[in-house]
C-alpha positions in Angstrom: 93.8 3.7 68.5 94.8 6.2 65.8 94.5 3.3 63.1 90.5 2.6 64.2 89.8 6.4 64.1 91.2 6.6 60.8 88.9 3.6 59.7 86.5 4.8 61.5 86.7 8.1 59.2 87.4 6.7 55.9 84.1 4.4 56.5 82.0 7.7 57.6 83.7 9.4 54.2 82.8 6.8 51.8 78.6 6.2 53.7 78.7 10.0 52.7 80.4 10.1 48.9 77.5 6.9 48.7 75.1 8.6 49.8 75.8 12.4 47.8 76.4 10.0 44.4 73.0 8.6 44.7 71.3 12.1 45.5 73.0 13.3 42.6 71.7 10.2 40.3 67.9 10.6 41.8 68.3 14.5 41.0 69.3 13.7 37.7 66.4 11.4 36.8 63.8 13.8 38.3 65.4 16.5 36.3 65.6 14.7 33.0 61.8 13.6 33.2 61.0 16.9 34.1 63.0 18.5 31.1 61.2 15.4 28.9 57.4 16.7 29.7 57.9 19.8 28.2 59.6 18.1 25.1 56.7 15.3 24.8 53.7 18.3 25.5 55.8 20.6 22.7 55.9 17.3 20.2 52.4 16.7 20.5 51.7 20.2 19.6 53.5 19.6 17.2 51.7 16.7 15.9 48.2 18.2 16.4 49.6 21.4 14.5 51.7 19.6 11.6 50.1 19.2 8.2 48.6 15.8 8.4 45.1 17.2 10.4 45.6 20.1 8.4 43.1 18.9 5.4 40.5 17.3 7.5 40.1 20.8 9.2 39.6 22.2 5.7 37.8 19.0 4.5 34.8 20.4 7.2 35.1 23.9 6.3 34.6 23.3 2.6 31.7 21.1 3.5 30.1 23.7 5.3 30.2 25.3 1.9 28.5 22.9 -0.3 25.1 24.1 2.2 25.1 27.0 0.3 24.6 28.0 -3.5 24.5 31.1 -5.6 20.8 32.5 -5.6 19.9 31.7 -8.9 20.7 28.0 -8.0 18.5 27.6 -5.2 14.5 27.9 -4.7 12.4 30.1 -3.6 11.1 30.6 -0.1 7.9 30.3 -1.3 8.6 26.8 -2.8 10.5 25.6 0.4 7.3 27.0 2.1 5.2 24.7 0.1 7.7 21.7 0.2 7.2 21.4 3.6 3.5 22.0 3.2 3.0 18.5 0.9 5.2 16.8 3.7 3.1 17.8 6.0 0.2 16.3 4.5 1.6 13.8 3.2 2.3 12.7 6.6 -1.4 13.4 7.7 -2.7 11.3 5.3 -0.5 8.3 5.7 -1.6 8.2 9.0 -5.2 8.3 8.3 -4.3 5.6 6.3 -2.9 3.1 8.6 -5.6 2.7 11.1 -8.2 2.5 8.1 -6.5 -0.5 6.6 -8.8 -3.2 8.7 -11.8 -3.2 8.6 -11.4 -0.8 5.0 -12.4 2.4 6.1 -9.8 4.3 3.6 -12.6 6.3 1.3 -14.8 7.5 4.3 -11.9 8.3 7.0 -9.6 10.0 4.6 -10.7 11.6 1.8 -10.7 15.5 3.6 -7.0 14.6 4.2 -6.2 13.3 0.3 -7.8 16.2 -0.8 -5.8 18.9 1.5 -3.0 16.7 -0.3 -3.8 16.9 -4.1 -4.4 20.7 -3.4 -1.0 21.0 -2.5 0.0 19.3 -4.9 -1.1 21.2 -7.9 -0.1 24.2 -6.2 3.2 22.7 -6.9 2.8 21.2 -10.3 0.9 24.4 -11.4 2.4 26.6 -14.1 0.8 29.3 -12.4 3.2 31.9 -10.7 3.3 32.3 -7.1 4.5 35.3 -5.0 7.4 37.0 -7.0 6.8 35.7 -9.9 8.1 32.4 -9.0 6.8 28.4 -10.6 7.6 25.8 -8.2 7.1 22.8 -10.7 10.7 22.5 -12.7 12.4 23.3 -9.0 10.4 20.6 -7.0 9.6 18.3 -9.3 11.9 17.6 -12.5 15.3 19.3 -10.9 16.9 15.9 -10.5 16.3 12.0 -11.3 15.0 10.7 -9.0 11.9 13.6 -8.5 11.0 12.2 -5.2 8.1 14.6 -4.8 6.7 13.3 -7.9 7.1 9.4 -6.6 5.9 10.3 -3.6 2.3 11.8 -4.8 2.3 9.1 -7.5 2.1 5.9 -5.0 -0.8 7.7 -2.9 -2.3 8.2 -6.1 -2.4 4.9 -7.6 -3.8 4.0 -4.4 -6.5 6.3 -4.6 -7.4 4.9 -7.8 -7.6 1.3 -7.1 -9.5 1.9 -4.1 -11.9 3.7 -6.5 -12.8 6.0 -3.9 -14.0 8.6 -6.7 -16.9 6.6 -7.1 -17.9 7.2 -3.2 -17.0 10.9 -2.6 -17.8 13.6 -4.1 -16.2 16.3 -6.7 -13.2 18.4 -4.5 -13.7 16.0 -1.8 -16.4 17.6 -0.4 -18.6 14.7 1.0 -19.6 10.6 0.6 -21.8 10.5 -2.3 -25.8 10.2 -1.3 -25.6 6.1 -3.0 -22.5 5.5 -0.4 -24.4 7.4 2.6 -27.6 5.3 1.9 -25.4 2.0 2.0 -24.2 2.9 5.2 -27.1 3.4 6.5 -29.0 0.0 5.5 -25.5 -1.5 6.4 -25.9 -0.1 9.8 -29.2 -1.5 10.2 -28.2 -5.2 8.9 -25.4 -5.5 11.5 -28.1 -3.7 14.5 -30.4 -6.6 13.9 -27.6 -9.3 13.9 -26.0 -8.4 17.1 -29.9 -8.0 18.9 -30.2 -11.8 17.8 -26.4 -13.0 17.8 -27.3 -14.0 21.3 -29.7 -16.6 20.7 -31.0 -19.2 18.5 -29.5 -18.5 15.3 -32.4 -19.2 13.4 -34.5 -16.8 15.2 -31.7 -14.0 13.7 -32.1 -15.7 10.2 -36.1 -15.3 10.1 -35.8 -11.4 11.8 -33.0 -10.1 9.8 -33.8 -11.8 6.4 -35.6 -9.2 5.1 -32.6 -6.7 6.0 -30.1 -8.4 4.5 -32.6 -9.0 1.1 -32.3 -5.4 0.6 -28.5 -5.1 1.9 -28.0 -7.4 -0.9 -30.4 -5.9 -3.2 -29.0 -2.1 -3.1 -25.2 -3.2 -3.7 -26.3 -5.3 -7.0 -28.2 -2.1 -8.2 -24.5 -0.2 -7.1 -22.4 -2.6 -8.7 -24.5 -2.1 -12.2 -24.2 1.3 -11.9 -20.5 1.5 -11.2 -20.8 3.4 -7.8 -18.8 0.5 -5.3 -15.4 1.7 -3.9 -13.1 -0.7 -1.6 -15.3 0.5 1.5 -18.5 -0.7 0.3 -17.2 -3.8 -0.8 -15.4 -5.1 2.3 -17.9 -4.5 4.2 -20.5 -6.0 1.7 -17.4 -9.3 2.3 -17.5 -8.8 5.6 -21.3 -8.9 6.4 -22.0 -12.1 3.7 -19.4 -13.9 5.9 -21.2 -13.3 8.9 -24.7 -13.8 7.7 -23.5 -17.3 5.9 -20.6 -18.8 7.8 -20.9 -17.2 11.7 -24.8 -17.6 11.7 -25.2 -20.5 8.9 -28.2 -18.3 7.6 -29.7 -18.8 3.9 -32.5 -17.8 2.0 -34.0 -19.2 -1.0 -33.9 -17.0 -4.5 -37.0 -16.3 -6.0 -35.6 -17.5 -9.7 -34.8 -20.5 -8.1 -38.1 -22.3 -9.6 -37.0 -20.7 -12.9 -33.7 -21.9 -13.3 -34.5 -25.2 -12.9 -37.5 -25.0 -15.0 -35.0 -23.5 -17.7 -32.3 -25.9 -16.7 -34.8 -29.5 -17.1 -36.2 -28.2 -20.0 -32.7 -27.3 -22.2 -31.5 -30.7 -20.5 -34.3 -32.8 -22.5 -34.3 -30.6 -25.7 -31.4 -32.8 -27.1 -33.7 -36.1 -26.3 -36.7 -34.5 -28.0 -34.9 -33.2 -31.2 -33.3 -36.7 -31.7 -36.7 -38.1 -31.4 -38.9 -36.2 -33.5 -35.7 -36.5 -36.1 -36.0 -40.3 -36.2 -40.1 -40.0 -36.4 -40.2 -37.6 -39.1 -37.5 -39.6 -40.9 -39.7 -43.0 -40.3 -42.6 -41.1 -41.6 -40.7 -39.7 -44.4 -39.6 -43.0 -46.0 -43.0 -44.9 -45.6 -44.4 -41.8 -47.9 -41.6 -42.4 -50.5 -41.4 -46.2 -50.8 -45.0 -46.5 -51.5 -45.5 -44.7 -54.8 -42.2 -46.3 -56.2 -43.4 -49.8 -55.8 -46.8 -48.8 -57.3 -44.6 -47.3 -60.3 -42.8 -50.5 -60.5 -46.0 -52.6 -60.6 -47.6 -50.7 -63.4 -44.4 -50.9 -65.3 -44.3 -54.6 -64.8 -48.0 -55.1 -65.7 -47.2 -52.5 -69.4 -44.6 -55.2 -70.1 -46.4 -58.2 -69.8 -49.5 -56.9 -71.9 -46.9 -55.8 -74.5 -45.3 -59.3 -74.7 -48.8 -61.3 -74.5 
């Protein structure tokens, strides 16, 4: 009996030294993870605070710097006020622009908001001084290369110029000229009477509206001569031809149509008659001068034979 109780104990002892080793081994590991975080979370302080992120930090601080300049380097507030003046109409006309691109409309629709622009403009290009004594034109427009205020105002321009709108508005932008107003107005009353007959027989609309469309036609060959078209006039001068010729198949005969082709029949036989009066005159010509030298022959023949008889 005393032999199983002391197996009995010694099993008991070692189940317990077991079981306090692996406590031990379990506190351990806890510990030593928990002695770790602190050593990881100081490391990667240590990281975020070491050197390497140090010039990135000051790379954005010095770029907040390059923002500003000394005062005699940068421009006025009365040029920055005036900057953003131009951009704002710049901006109004562009899109004044855009829906006037079809049908043409870029004289009549926009010319108010062009002229609020070239204003601005020479404000800026002026060598006139401003508030405080102060030009805007070397700071805004020839400071740099690549004068983007300049370029800017310069494509607008050009396209004001090949639109020749100057020919259809008046001086400062006030108005359409009276010659573009009166245009409009005949214009207006062309395309009324097409769409009254556009309906119908089409030949009905080409005996109503001839007339119309005579003088349409008539009033922008007297403004072509005189130099007073601009891009509206003449797309819409396009635009209603195409309608009266190839939507409604309408023509009318040209009063110096008989004249041309009198001209035309008459310089087409002028070669024929000058070739044949030539060879008449000529015919004529060398009956008249072989006659008398066959008459001087004879008598010369006839002297001869009285001298030898």
């Amino acid at each position: 009996m005393s032999l199983y109780k002391n197996c009995l104990f010694l099993l008991f002892l070692l189940i317990d030294i077991n079981a306090f080793v692996s406590g031990d081994v379990n506190f351990t590991a806890s510990e030593a993870t928990n002695q770790l975080k602190p050593t990881l979370s100081s490391s990667a302080a240590g990281v975020v605070n070491s050197a390497v992120f140090k010039p990135f930090v000051d790379s954005v601080f010095s770029l907040s710097l390059l923002s500003s300049f000394p005062e005699d380097l940068e421009i006025s507030d009365y040029c920055v006020e005036l900057l953003n003046v131009f951009g704002q109409r710049y901006v109004d006309y562009v899109k004044c622009l855009v829906p006037a691109a079809r049908p043409v409309r870029v004289c009549q629709n926009c010319f108010s908001t062009y002229g609020k622009l070239v204003d601005t403009y020479q404000n800026i290009s002026s060598d006139q001084m401003g508030p405080g004594n102060v030009s805007c034109r070397d700071s805004l427009l020839r400071s740099d290369r690549l004068m983007l205020v300049y370029q800017l105002y310069s494509n607008l321009e050009d396209l004001w110029l090949k639109s020749d709108c100057d020919h259809c508005v008046t001086e400062k932008f006030q108005s359409l000229t009276n010659a573009t107003l009166y245009f409009m107005t005949t214009l207006n009353q062309t395309i009324t009477c097409f769409d009254k007959y556009k309906e119908g027989n089409h030949t009905e609309l080409c005996k109503n509206c001839k007339n119309t469309y005579r003088g349409l036609n008539e009033l922008y060959g007297k403004m072509e001569k005189n130099h007073t078209l601009c891009i509206d006039i003449e797309d819409a001068m396009n635009m209603t031809r195409k309608l009266w010729s190839k939507n409604f198949n309408c023509s009318f005969p040209r009063e110096e149509t008989v004249a041309v082709i009198a001209v035309s029949s008459f310089m087409l036989f002028l070669p024929i008659i000058f070739y044949l009066s030539s060879f008449l005159h000529s015919e004529q010509k060398k009956r008249k001068l072989i006659h008398p030298k066959r008459a001087k022959s004879y008598n010369s023949l006839m002297n001869i034979q009285d001298k030898l008889s």
